[in-house]
C-alpha positions in Angstrom: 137.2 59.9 228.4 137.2 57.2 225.8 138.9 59.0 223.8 141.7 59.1 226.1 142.2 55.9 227.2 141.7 54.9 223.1 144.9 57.3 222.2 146.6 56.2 225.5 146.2 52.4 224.8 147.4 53.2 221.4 150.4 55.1 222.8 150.9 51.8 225.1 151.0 49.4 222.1 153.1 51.2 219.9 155.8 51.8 222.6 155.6 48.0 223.4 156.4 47.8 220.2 159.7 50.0 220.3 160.8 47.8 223.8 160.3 44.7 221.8 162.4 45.9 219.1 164.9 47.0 221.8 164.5 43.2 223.1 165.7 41.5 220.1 168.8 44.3 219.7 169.7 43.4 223.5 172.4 40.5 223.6 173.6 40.8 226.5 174.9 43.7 230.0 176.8 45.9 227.5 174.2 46.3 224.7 171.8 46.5 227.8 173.5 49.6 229.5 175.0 51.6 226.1 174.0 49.9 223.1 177.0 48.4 220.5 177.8 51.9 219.1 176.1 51.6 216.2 173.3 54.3 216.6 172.8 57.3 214.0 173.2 61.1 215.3 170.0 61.8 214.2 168.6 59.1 216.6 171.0 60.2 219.8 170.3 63.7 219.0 166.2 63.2 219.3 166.9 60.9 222.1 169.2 62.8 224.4 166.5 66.3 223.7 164.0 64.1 224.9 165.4 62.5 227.8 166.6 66.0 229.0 163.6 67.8 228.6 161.6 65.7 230.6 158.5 66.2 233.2 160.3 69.6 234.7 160.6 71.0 231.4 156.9 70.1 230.4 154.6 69.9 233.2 156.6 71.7 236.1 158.7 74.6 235.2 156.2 76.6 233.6 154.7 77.0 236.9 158.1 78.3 238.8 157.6 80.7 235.9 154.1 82.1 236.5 155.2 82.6 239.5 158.5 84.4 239.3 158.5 85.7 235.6 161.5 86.5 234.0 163.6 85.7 236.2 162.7 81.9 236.9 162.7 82.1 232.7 166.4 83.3 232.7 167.5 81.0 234.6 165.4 77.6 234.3 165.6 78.2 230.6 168.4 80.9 229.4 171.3 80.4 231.6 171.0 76.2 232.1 170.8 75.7 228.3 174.2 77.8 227.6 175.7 75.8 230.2 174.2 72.8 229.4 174.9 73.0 225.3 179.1 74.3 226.2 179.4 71.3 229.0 178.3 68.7 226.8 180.5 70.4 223.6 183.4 69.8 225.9 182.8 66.7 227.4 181.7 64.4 225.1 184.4 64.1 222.8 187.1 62.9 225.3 184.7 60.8 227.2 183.7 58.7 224.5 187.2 58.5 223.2 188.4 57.1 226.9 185.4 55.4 227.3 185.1 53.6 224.1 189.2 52.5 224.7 188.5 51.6 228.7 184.8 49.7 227.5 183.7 51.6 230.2 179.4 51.3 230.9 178.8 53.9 232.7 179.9 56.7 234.2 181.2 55.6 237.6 182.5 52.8 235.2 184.3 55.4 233.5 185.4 57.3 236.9 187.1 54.1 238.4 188.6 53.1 234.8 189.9 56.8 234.4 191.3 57.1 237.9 192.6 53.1 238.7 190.4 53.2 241.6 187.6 50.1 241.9 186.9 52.4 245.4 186.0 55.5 243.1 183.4 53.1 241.0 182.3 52.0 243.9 181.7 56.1 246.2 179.6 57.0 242.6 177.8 54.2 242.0 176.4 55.1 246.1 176.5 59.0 245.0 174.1 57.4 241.6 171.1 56.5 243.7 170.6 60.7 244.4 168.7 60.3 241.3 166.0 58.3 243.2 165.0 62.2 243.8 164.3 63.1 240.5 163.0 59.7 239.6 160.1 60.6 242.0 160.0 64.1 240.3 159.0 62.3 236.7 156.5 59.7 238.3 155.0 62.5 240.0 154.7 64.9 237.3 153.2 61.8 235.1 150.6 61.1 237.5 149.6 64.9 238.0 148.6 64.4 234.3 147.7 60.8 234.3 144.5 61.2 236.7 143.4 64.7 234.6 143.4 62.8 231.7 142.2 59.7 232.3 140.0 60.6 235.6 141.8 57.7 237.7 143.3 58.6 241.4 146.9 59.1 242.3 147.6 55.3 243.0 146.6 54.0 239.7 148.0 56.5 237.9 151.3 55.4 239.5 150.9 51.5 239.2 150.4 52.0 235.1 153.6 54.4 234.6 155.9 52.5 237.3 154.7 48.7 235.3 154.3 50.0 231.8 158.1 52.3 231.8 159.8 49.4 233.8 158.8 46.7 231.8 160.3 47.6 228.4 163.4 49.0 230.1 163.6 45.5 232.1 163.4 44.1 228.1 164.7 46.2 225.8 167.0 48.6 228.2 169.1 51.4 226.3 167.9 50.2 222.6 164.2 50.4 224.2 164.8 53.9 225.9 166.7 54.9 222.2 163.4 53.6 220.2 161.0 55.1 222.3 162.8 58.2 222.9 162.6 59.0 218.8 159.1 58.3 218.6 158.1 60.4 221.7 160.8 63.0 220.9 159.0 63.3 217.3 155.7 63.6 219.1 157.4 66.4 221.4 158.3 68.2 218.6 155.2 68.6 217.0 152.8 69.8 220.2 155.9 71.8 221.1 154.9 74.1 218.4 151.9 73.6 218.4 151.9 75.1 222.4 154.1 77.8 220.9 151.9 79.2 218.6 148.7 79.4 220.8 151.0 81.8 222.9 152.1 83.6 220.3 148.3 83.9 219.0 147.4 84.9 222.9 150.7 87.7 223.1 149.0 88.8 219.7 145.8 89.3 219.7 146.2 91.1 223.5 144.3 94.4 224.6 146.0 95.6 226.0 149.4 94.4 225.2 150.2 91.6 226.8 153.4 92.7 228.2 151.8 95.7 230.1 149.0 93.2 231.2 151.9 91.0 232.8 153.1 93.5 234.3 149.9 95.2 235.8 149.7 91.6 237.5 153.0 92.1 239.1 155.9 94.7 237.9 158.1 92.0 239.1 157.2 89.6 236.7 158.7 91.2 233.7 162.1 92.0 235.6 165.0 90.4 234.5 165.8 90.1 238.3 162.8 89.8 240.5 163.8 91.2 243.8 160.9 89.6 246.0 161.6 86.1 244.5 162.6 83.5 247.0 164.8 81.7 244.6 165.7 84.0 241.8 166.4 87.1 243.0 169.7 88.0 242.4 172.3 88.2 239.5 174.4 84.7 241.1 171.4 83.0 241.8 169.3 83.7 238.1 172.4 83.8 235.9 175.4 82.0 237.4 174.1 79.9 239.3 171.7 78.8 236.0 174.8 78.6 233.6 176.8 76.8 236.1 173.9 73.6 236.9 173.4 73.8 233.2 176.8 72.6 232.9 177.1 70.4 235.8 173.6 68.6 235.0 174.9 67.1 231.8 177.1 64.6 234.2 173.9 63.2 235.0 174.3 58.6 234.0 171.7 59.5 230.8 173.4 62.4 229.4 177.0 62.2 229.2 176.4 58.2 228.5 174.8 59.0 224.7 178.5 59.5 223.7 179.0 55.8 224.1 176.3 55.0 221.7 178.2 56.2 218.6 181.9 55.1 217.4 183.0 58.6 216.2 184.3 62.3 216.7 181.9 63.3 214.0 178.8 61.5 215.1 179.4 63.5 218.1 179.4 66.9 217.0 176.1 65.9 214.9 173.9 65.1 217.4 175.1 67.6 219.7 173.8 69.8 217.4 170.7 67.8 216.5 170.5 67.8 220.6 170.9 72.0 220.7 168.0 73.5 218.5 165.4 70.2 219.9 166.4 71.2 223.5 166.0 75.1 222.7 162.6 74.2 221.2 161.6 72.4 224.1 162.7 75.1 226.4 160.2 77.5 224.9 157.6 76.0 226.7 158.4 77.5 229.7 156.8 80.7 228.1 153.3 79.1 229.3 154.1 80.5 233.0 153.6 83.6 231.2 151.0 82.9 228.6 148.7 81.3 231.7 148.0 84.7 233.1 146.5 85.9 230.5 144.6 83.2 229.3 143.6 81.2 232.8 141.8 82.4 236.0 143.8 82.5 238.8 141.2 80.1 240.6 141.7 77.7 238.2 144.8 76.8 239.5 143.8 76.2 242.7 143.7 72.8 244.4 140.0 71.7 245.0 140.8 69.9 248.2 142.7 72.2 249.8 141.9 75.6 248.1 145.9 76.4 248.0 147.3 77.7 244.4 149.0 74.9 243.0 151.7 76.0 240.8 152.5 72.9 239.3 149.0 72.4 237.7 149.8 75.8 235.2 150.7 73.8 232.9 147.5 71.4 232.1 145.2 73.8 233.2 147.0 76.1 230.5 146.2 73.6 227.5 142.7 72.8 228.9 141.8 76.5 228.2 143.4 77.2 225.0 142.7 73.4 223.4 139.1 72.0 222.1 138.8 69.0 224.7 140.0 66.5 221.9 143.2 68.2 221.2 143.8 68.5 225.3 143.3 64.6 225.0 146.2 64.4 222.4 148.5 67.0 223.9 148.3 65.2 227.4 148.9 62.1 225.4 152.6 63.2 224.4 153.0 65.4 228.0 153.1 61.5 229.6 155.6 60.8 226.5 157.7 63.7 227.7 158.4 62.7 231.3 158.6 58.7 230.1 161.3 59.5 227.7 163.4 60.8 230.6 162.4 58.1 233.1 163.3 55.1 231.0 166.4 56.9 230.4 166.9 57.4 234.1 165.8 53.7 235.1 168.7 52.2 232.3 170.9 54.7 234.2 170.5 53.7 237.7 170.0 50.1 237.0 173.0 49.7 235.2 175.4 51.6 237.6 173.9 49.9 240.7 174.3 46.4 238.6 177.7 47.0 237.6 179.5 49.7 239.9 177.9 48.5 243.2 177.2 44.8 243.2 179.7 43.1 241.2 182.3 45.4 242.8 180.8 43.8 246.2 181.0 40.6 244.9 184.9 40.7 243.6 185.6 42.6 247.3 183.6 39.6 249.0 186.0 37.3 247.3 184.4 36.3 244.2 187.2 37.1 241.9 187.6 33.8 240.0 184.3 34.8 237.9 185.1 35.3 234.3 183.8 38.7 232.7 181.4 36.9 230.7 179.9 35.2 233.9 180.4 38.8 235.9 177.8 40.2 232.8 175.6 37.7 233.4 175.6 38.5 236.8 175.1 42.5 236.3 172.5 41.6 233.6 170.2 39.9 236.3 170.6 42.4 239.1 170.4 45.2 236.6 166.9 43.8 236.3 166.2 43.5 240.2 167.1 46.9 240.9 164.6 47.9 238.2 161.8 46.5 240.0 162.8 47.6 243.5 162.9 51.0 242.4 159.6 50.8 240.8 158.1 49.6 244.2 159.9 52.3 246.2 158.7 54.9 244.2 155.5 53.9 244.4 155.6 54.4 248.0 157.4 57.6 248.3 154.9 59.4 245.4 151.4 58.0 247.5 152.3 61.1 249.5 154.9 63.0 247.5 157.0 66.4 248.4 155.4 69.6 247.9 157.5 70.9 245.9 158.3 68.2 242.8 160.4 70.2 241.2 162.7 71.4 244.2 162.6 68.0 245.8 164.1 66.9 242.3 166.8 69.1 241.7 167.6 69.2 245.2 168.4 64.9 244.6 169.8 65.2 241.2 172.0 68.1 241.6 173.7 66.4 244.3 174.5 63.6 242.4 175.7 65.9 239.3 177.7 68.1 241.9 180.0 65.0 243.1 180.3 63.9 239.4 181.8 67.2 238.3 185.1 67.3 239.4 185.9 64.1 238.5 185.0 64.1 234.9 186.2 67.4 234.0 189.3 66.9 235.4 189.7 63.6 233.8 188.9 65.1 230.7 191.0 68.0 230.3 194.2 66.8 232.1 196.5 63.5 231.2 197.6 63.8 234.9 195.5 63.5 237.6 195.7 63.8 241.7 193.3 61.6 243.2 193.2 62.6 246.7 192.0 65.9 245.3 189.4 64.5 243.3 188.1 62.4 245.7 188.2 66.0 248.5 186.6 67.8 245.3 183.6 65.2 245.4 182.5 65.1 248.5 182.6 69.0 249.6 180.5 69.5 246.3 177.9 67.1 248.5 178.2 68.8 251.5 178.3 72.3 250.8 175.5 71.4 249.0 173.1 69.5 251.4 174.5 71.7 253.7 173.8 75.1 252.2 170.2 73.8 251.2 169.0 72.4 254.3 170.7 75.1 257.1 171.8 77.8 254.7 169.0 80.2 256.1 169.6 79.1 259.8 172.8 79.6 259.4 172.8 83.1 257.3 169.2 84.1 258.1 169.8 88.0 257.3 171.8 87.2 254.1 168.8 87.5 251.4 170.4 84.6 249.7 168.0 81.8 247.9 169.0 79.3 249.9 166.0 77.4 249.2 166.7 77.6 245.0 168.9 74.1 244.5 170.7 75.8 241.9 171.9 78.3 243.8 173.2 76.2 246.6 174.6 73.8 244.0 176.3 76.5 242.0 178.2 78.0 245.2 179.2 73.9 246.0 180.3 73.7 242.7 182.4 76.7 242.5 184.2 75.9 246.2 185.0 72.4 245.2 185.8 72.2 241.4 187.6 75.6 240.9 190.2 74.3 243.6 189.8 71.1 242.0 190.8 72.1 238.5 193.2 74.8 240.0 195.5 72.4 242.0 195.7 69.6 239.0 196.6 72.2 236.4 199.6 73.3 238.8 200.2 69.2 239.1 200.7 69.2 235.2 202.4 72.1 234.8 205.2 70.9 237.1 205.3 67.5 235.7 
């Protein structure tokens, strides 16, 4: 116990540190919500890993994996990083070369720039505040670790990471979440491989081998397509519907953004690259789904209050069986460093685009036009600021008695936010011309085919087998009914102009 709170006050300090150092780099709303465009690839590259490998990735999809096998593997891991890597690879050049002309902030910024539409910026800076969801998601997967490691209960555990994350955002904002992400993305790094080798040490050294003990557990485990999976159980819903979230998710405000932080073509295709083989790395983790059954007791993962199996402890009860207590200590140290680097990133994000997008854009439609831009930055640089800390207290609330399912709640929020996001960017990106009206039809049926699909797709199709209850499967057929038509219709628009 000392120990832990001695390596977490040390963690504390030296990311104080970083925010302060972001502080004195932080002039003003612009270098608050992208930075000046002076960061190295190396640094965006670490930082973007990090951010997008977050609390899911470490704490919560290895369990979706014990449970499913393969198939959760396939497409939590396989399928979203192809899409993922090949979205961003044809994104990010054109958006930060519209961007950095426009001066767009952020992504809605970009939209309503891109499209002449202040209404546009204004429908996505509302459509932003679906990543509220996945916001909870991270505090809650910090907690779940916070009160093993540090023996404190659910509400402390929340007060320390909602204070400690928002305070050097509310200082240093995207230089803080850049600092800090390099030196939690380094410490990522190294337990990464250090997880990875106890597994391969466990698939090693099994008798018999581990494979055939996996799949004396359950055959379906080792399936590439688990049949009696609720939300991977088919070909779309493993594969597709993987590779196409994969892609969509990198429209999230703290992915495609990291293009604004550098002033070139070439610093883009480095830390993309830089970005691919940490992201890969960090996806390896979810092995541990498989890795747990070997090396942990079923009862272990079950919830001492309740007696239910709690798949989203697999993770931490994993390391506390194949770590000496003192290494546990450390590992659950950079765990909590994990899901921080994608929360800051995530707070800067939402702040920002609520700051900018949705109040000023209020305030010049209330008839406050005669503002200059300097005074209007001013203005976005104090509520950015506010919203930070009402979003701290709101998730405080929401995580005293959190969803069930972390994960699904999550991606259930932030795919919905990704999913309206889609069709605007990409076509914006690939085509000089653009429609609108089709756009703006595009957007909205990606939300409600969505919601829709999720919430009442079983009611309404309840002999169809389909994994309705899988986000990415509802978000892949919503994305494939509103951005094929999408794309479709503006490539006829340009070939006839």
């Amino acid at each position: 116990m000392t120990l832990a709170w001695t390596l977490f006050a040390i963690y504390i300090l030296g990311t104080s540190y970083l925010g302060w150092l972001g502080f004195k780099k932080t002039r003003d709303f612009g270098s608050f919500a992208i930075g000046s465009g002076d960061m190295s690839p190396l640094v965006v590259g670490i930082t973007l890993a990090a951010s997008t490998a977050s609390a899911s990735t470490f704490i919560i999809n290895p369990g979706f994996v014990y449970v499913d096998g393969w198939s959760a593997w396939m497409h939590l891991a396989g399928s979203v990083y192809i899409g993922f890597v090949g979205m961003l690879a044809l994104l990010s050049f054109r958006f930060r070369r519209i961007g950095a002309s426009s001066k767009a902030l952020t992504i809605p910024d970009w939209i309503g720039k891109r499209y002449g539409s202040k209404n546009f910026a204004l429908y996505f800076s509302i459509v932003n505040l679906f990543s509220f969801a996945f916001i909870v998601l991270l505090v809650g997967g910090i907690s779940i670790v916070m009160q093993k490691l540090l023996q404190v209960n659910n509400e402390t555990a929340l007060i320390i990471t909602l204070v400690f994350v928002t305070s050097y955002v509310f200082l240093g904002g995207t230089y803080a979440h850049v600092f800090t992400n390099v030196f939690q993305g380094t410490l990522m790094i190294l337990v990464t491989l250090m997880i990875v080798y106890t597994g391969i040490a466990i698939m090693a050294e099994s008798d018999p081998p581990f494979w055939s003990q996996i799949a004396a557990i359950d055959p379906n485990l080792v399936k590439l397509v688990n049949k009696e999976s609720t939300l991977y159980n088919d070909f779309f819903s493993i594969y597709a519907s993987g590779f196409l979230i994969g892609a969509a998710l990198v429209c999230q405000p703290h992915i495609l953004t990291k293009a604004l932080y550098v002033k070139t073509d070439q610093a883009v295709r480095r830390y993309i690259v830089v970005f691919g083989i940490g992201f890969f790395l960090f996806l390896l983790l979810l092995l541990v789904g498989f890795w747990a059954h070997v090396a942990v007791p079923a009862e272990a993962l079950t919830d001492s209050e309740t007696g239910l199996f709690r798949q989203d402890l697999v993770m931490t009860v994993y390391l506390q069986h194949v770590f000496p207590d003192w290494m546990f200590t450390i590992i659950s140290i950079v765990l909590l460093a994990a899901a921080m680097s994608t929360l800051d990133g995530l707070l800067v994000g939402i702040s920002t685009i609520t700051a900018n997008d949705f109040i000023l854009n209020l305030l010049n439609r209330m008839g406050d036009k005669g503002r200059s831009k300097e005074e209007q930055m001013r203005i976005a640089y104090r509520a950015s600021h506010i919203v930070l800390v009402v979003l701290a207290v709101s998730v405080y609330f929401v995580n005293l008695n959190p969803p069930k399912l972390l994960g699904i709640f999550g991606q259930a929020g932030v795919y919905g936010l990704v999913l309206a996001t889609v069709p605007p960017l990409l076509t914006g990106v690939l085509f000089e011309k653009v429609a609108m009206p089709l756009v703006w039809v595009a957007s909205i049926a990606a939300v409600v085919i969505h919601f829709g699909l999720f919430f009442y797709g079983e009611s309404l199709f309840p002999d169809s087998g389909l994994a309705f209850g899988n986000p990415g499967f509802t978000g892949s057929l919503a994305l494939l009914f509103s951005t094929l038509p999408s794309l479709a219709g503006t490539w006829w628009i340009n070939r006839k102009a």
